[in-house]
C-alpha positions as CSV (number, residue, x, y, z in Angstrom):
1,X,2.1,13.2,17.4
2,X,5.6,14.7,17.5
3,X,6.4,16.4,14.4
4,X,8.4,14.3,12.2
5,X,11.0,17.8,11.5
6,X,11.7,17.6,15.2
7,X,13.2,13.4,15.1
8,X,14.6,14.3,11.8
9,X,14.5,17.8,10.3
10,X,15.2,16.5,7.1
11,X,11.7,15.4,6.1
12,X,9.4,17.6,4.6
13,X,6.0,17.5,6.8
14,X,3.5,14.9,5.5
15,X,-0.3,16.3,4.6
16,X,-3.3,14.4,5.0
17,X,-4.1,13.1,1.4
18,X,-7.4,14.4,1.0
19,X,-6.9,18.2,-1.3
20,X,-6.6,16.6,-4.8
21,X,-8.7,13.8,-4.1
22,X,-11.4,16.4,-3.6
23,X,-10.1,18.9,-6.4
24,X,-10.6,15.6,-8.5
25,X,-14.5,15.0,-7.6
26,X,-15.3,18.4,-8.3
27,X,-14.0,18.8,-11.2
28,X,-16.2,15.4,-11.8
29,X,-19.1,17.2,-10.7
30,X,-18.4,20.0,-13.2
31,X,-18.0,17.3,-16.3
32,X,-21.0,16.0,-15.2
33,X,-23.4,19.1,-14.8
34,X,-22.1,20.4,-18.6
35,X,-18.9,22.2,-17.9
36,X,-15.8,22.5,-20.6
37,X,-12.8,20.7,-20.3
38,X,-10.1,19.8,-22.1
39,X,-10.7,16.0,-21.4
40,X,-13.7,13.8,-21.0
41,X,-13.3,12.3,-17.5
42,X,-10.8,12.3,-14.6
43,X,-8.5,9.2,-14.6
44,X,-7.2,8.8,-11.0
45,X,-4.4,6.4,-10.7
46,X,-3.4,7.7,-7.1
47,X,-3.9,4.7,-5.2
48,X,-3.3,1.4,-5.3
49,X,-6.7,0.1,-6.5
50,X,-6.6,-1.7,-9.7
51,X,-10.4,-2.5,-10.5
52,X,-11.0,1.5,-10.0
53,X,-8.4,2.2,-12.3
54,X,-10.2,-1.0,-14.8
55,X,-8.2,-4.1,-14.2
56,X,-11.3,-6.8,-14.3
57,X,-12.2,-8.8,-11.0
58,X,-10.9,-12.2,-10.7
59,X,-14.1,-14.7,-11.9
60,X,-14.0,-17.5,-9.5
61,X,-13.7,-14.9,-6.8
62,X,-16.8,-12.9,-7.7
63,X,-18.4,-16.2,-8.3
64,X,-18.5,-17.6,-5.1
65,X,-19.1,-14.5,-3.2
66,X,-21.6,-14.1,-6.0
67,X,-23.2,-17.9,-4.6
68,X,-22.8,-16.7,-1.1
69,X,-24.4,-13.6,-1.1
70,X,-27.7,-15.5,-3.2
71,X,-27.5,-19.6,-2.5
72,X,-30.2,-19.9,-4.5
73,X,-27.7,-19.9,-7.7
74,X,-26.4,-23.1,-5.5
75,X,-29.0,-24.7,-8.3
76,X,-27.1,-22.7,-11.4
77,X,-25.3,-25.6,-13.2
78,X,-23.7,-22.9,-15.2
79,X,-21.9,-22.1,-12.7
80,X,-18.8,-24.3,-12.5
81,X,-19.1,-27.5,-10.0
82,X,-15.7,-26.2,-7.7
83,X,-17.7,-23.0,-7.3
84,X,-21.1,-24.1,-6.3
85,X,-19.1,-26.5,-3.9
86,X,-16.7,-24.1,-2.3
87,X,-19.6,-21.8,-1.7
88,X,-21.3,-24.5,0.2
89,X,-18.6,-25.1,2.4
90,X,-17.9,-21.2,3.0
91,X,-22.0,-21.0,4.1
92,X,-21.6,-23.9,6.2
93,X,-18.6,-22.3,8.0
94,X,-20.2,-18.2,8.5
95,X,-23.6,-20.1,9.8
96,X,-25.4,-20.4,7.0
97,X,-25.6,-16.4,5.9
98,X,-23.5,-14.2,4.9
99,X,-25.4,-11.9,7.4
100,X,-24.7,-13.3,10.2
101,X,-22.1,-12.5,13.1
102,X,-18.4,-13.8,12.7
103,X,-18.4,-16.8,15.1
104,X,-15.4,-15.3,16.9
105,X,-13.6,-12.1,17.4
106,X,-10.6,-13.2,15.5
107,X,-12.3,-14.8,12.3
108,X,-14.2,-17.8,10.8
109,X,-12.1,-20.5,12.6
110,X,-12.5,-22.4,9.6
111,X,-10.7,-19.6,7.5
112,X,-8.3,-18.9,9.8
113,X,-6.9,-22.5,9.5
114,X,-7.1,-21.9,5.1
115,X,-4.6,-18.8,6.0
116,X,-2.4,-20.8,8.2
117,X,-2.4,-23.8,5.8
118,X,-1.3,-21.0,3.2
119,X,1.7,-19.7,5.0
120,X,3.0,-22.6,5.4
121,X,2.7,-23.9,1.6
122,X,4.1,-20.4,1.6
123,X,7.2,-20.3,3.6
124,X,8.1,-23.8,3.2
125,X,6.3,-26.0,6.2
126,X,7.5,-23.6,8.8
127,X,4.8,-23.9,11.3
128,X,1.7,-21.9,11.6
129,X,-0.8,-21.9,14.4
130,X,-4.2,-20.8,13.5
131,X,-5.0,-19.1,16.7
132,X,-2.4,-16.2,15.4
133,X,-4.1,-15.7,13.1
134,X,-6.3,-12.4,13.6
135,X,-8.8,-11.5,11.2
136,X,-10.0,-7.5,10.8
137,X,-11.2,-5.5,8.0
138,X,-8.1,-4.3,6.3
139,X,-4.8,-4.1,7.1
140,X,-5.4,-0.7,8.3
141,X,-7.1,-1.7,11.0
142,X,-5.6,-4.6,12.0
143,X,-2.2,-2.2,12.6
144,X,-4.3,0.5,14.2
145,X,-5.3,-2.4,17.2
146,X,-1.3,-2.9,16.9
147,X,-0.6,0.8,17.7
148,X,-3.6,1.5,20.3
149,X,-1.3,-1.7,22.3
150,X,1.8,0.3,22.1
151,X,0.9,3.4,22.7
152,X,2.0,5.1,25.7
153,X,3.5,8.1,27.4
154,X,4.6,11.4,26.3
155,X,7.1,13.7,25.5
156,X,10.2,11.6,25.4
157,X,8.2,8.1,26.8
158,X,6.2,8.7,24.0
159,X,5.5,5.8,22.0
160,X,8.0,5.9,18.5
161,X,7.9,3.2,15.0
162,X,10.6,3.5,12.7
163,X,9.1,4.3,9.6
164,X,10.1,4.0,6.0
165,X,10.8,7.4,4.0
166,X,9.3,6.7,1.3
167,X,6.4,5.2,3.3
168,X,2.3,3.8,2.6
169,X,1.1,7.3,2.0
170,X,-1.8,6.2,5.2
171,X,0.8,5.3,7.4
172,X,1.6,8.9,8.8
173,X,-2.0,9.5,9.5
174,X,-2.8,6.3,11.2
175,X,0.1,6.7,13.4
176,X,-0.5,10.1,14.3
177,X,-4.3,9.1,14.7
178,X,-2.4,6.5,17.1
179,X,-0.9,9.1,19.5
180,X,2.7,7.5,18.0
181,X,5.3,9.3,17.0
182,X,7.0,8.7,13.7
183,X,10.8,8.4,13.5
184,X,11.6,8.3,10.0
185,X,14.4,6.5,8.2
186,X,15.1,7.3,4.1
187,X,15.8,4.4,1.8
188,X,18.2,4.7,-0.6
189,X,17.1,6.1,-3.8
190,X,20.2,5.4,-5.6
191,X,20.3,1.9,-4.7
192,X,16.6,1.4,-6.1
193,X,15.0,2.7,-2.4
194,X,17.0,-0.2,-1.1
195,X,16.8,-0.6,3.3
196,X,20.3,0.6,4.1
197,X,21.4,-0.3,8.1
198,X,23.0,2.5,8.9
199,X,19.9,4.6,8.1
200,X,18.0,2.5,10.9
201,X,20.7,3.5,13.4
202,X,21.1,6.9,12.6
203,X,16.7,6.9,12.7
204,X,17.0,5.2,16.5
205,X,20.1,7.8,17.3
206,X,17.9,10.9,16.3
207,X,15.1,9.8,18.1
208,X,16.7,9.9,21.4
209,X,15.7,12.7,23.4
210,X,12.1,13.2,21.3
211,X,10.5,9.4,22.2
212,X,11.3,5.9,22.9
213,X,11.1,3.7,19.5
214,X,9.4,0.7,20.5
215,X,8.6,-1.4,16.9
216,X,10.3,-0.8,13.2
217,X,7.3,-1.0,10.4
218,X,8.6,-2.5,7.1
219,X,6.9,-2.3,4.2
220,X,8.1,-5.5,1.7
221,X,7.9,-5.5,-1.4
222,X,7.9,-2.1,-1.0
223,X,5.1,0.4,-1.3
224,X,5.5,2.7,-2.7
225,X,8.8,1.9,-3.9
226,X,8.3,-1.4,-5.5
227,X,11.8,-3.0,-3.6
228,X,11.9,-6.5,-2.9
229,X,14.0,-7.5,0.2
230,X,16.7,-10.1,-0.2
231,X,17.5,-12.6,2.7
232,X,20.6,-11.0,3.9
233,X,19.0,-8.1,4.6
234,X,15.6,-9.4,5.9
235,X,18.4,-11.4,8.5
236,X,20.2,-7.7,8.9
237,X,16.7,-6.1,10.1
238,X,15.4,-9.2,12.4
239,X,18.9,-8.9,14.1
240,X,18.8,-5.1,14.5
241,X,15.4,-5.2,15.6
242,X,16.4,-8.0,18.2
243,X,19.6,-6.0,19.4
244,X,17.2,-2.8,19.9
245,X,14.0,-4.9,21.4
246,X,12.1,-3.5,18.7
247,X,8.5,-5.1,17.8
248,X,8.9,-5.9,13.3
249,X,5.6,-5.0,11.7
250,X,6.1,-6.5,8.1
251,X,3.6,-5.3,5.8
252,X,3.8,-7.9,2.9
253,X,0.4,-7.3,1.0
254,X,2.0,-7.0,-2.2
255,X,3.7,-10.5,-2.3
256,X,2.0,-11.8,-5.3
257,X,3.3,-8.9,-7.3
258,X,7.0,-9.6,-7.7
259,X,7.7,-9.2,-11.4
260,X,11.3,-8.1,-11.3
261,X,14.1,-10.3,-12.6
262,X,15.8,-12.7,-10.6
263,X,13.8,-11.1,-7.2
264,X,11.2,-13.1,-5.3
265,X,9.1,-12.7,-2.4
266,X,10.4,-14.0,1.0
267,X,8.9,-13.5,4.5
268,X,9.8,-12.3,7.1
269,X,8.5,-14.9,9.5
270,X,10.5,-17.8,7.1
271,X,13.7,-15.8,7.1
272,X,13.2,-15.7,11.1
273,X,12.6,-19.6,11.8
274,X,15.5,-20.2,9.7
275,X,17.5,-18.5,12.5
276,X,19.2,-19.1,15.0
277,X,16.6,-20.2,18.2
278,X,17.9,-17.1,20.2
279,X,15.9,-15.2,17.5
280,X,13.1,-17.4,16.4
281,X,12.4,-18.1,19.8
282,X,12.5,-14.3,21.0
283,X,11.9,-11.7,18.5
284,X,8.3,-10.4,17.9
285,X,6.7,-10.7,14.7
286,X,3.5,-9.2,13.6
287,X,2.7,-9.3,9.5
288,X,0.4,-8.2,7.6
289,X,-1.6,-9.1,4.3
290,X,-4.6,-8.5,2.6
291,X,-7.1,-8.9,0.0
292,X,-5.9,-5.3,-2.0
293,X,-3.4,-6.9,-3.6
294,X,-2.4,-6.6,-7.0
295,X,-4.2,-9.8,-8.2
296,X,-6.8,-10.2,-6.4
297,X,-7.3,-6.3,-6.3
298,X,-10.2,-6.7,-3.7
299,X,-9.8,-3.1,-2.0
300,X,-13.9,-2.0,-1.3
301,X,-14.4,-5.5,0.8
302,X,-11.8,-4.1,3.5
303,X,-10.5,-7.2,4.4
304,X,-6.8,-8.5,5.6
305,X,-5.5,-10.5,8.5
306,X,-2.3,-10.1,10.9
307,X,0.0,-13.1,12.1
308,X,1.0,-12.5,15.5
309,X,4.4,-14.2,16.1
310,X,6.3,-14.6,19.8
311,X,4.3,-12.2,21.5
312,X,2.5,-12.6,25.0
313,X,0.0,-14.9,25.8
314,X,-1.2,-11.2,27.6
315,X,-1.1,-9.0,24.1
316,X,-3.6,-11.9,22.5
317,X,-5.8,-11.4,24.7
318,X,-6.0,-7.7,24.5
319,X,-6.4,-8.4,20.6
320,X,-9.2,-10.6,21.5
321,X,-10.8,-8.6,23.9
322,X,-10.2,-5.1,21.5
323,X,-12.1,-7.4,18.4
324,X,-15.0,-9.0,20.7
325,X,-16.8,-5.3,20.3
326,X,-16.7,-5.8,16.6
327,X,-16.3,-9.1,15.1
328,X,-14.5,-8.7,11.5
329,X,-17.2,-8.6,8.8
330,X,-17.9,-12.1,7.3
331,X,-17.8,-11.2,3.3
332,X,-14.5,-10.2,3.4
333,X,-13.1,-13.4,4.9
334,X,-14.8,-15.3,2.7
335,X,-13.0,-13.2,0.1
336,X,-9.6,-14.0,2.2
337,X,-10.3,-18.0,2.0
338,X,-10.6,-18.2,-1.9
339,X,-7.3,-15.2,-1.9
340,X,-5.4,-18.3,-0.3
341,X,-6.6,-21.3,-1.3
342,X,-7.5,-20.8,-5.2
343,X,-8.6,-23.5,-7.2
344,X,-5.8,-26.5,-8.0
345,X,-5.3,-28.4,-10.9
346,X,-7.7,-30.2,-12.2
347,X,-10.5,-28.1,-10.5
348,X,-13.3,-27.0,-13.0
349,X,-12.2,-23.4,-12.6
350,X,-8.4,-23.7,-12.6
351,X,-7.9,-22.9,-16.1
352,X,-9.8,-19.9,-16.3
353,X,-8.6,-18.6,-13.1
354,X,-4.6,-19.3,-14.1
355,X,-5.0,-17.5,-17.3
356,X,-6.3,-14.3,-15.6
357,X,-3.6,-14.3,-12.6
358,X,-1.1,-14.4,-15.4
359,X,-3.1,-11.7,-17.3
360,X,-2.8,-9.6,-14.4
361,X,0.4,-10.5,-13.4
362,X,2.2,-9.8,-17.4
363,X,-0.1,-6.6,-17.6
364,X,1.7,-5.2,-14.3
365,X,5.1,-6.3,-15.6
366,X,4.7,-5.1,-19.0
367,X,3.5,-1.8,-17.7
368,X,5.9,-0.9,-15.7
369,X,8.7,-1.4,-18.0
370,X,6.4,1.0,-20.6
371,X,6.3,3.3,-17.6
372,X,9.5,3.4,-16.4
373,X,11.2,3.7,-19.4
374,X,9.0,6.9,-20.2
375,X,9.6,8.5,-17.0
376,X,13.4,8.6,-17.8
377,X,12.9,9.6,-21.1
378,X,11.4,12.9,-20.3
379,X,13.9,16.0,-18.7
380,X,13.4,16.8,-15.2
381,X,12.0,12.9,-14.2
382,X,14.0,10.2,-13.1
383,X,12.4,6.8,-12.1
384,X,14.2,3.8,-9.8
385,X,12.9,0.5,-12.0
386,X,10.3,-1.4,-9.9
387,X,10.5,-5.4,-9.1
388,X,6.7,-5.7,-7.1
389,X,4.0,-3.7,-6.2
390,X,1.8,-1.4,-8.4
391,X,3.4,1.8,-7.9
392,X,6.1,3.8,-9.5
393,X,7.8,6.1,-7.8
394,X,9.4,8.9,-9.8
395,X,11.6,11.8,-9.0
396,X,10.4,15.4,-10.3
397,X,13.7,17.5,-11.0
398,X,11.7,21.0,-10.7
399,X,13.2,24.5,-11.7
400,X,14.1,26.2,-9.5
401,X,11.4,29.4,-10.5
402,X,7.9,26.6,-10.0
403,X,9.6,26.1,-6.9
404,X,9.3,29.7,-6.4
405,X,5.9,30.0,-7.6
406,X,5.2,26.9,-5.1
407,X,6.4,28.6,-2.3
408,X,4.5,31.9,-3.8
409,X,1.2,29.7,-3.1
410,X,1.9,27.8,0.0
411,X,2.3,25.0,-1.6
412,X,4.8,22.1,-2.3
413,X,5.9,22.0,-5.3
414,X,5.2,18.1,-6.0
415,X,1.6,19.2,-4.7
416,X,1.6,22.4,-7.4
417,X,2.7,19.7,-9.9
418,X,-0.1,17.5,-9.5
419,X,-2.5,20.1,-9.1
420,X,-1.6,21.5,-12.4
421,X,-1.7,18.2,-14.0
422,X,-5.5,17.5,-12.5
423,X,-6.7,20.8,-13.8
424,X,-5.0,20.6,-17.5
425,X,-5.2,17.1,-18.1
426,X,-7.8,15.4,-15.2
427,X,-4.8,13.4,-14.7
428,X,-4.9,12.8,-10.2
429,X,-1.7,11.2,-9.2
430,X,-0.3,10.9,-5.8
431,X,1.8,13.4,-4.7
432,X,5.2,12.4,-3.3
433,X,5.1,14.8,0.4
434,X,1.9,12.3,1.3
435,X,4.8,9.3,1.3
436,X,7.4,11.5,2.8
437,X,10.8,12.2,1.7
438,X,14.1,14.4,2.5
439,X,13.9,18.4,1.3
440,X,13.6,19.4,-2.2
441,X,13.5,15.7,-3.4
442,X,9.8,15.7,-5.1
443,X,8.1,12.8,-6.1
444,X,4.6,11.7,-8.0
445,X,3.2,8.4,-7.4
446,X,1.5,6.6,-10.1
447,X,-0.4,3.1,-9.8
448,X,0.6,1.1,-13.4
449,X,-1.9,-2.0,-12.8
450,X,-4.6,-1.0,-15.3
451,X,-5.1,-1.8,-18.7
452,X,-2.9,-0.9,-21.0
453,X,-4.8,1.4,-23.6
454,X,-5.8,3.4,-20.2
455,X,-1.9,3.4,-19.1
456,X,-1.3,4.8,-22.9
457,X,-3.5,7.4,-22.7
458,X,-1.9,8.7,-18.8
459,X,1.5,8.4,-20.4
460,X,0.5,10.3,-23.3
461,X,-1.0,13.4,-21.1
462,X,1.8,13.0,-18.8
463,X,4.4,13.7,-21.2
464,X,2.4,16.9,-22.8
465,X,1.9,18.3,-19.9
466,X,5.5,17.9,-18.6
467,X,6.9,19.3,-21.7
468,X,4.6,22.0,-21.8
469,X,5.3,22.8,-18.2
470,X,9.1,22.7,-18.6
471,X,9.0,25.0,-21.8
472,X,6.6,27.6,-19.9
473,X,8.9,28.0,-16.7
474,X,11.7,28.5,-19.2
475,X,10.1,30.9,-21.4
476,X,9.0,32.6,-17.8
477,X,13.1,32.5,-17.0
478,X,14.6,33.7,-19.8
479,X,11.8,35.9,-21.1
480,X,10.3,37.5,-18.0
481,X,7.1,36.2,-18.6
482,X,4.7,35.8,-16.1
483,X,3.3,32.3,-15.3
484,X,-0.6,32.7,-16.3
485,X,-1.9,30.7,-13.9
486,X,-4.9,31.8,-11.3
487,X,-2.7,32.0,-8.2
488,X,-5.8,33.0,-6.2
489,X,-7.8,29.8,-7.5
490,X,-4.9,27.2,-6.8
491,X,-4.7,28.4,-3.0
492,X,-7.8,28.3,-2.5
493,X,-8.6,25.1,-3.9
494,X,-5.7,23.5,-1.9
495,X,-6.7,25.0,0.9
């Protein structure tokens, strides 16, 4: 892949976010063989997965994959009636077994007209056909099938997506897997990491001369930013993406997550049949969801789906062809069916399961207000309030002699942050250079979904050890003193 300094020399480069996921599992290892720390466990809140981080599963789900998986429990009248029968009809529709094949490339047919039921309930009745709808496990792949399709030439014919800066800190990798280049453009942190227009034509303006932009990813609501897109600028993007003859990929997985006041979810494909024909007739659509969402929090089954909007008959059938060599796993779908169609009202199960969506959702909500509001209380962090998602975003305002030190270990400094943080405190966050954004503005990424005693006790070593570290590069400053930290250790464990 072109490097991302050479379409726009303000991004920082973007690692591979492996280093303090592996500093975290040995210093695991070392709790668990007998060594000293000073803290029981590592808490990672890194990524997006709320059941790692100790949100509870949602019960009807597990309980009809649970049926699935062993039919024998088919005969369990404990087992509420909606769920034995549900699981009937998911068996009858995978052949009987959970083990066997998918029964096409794409999906369970029978699933894949539950999502297309869904998206219309969704977007208001706009149609939805169910033969767009392609079935993979995880969103990740389904946009890698995306990419190997677009991919083409070199050098300035190579293959370019807009991409989001902030971005989905696996996005750079997959694309660059992809042979793609990435053009980036920034969002506007001032605005809360709002899509600003002139940033996309500035993005497609730099880009000239390095590759040819062929599709604009956007990530809504976003991650990890937690912005929700209004209409007018949904209708601002499909237009610009129209004028360009740019390919949308909308990434919308976090959908059931909007929590912010007076924001809701819309999508992109309603905002684009609302338009005119000469737009819903013409502009290609491809979006994405998926069972790692913040309710349903499914992320080890590794399932999601694509909806494939205005494209040619020609690119469906590369899709099918690309999935008839591996057929989508079946548990996952099954998984998918009961994300989309949940029990109604007056279903056995629709009590139990309302109360812990709106667990889930309040716990999120509250969280991130907590969060938030303790980010901007502490000197040298400043936090953009987020309406969706599970992520917070928040700025580090370093001085300028950790910086130095940084740069003394061949690190970034967001990275030297973190690392710090993992070794005194077995706190892992993310680390803002994986999501990308412009020189000198660092970043830590933090998932909030997880119950709240656990959120108290992250708060509670963040702040120390922000404190601490502010008050030791100060003394270091104005003292002289020298930082007493193992250089030699740090490099090599990043290394």
């Amino acid at each position: 892949m072109r490097s991302v300094r050479e379409v726009n020399p303000r991004v920082r480069g973007i690692r591979a976010p492996t280093s303090l996921q592996s500093v975290a599992a040995r210093i695991t290892e070392e709790i668990r063989q007998g060594a000293k720390k000073p803290f029981k466990k590592v808490i990672d809140i890194s990524a997006g997965d709320p059941h790692h981080a100790g949100m509870a599963p949602i019960s009807f789900v597990r309980q009809v994959l649970a049926v699935c998986l062993y039919p024998e429990l088919l005969k369990e009248q404990s087992l509420p009636l909606d769920v034995r029968q549900r699981a009937q009809k998911l068996l009858g529709a995978c052949g009987g077994s959970v083990g066997s094949y998918s029964t096409t490339s794409r999906g369970i047919p029978h699933i894949q007209q539950i999502i297309a039921e869904f998206i219309m309930r969704r977007d208001g009745g706009v149609t939805s056909h169910p033969e767009n709808i392609i079935i993979s496990s995880g969103c990740q792949k389904s946009l890698s099938l995306v990419l190997h399709l677009m991919s083409s030439g070199e050098g300035e014919t190579q293959t370019g997506v807009l991409t989001p800066m902030p971005c989905p800190h696996t996005l750079p990798m997959l694309l660059d897997m992809s042979g793609v280049t990435l053009v980036p453009y920034q969002l506007m942190e001032d605005q809360g990491w709002a899509l600003d227009l002139d940033e996309l034509h500035q993005a497609l303006k730099k880009a000239k001369g390095h590759c040819k932009p062929r599709a604009i990813y956007i990530s809504n609501p976003g991650n990890p930013t937690g912005h929700v897109q209004d209409k007018k600028t949904i209708q601002e993007v499909i237009h610009f993406a129209a004028t360009e003859g740019l390919i949308l990929l909308a990434e919308e997985v976090y959908q059931d997550s909007v929590y912010g006041q007076d924001k809701e979810f819309i999508s992109y494909k309603k905002v684009l049949f609302e338009m005119e024909k000469k737009y819903s007739q013409t502009v290609e659509l491809i979006s994405f969801h998926s069972i790692s969402t913040a309710c349903m929090g499914e992320c080890g089954l590794r399932g999601g789906y694509m909806e494939a909007i205005n494209l040619d008959p020609a690119v469906n059938e590369y899709f099918r062809n690309m999935q008839s060599t591996s057929s989508p796993p079946v548990l996952p779908q099954l998984c998918l069916e009961t994300m989309v169609n949940p029990p109604s009202p007056g279903d056995p199960s629709y009590e139990t399961y309302t109360k812990e969506i709106l667990h889930i959702q309040t716990t999120l909500a509250k969280n991130a207000q907590r969060a938030c509001e303790l980010l901007n209380d502490l000197p040298g962090m400043s936090c953009q309030p987020a309406m969706a998602g599970v992520f917070l975003y928040a700025r580090l305002h370093l001085p300028p002699k950790m910086r130095e030190e940084a740069k003394a270990l061949g690190m970034e400094a967001d990275v030297f942050y973190c690392q710090m943080l993992l070794e005194e405190e077995g706190l892992c966050l993310g680390v803002g250079c994986e999501n990308g954004q412009e020189d000198q503005n660092y970043h830590i990424r933090l998932c909030v979904l997880a119950p709240p005693a656990t959120l108290e006790e992250v708060l509670a070593c963040l702040r120390s050890f922000h404190l601490r570290l502010l008050d030791r590069f100060s003394l270091q400053k104005s003292q002289g003193h020298t930082l007493k930290i193992a250089r030699q250790d740090l490099h090599l464990q990043w290394q």
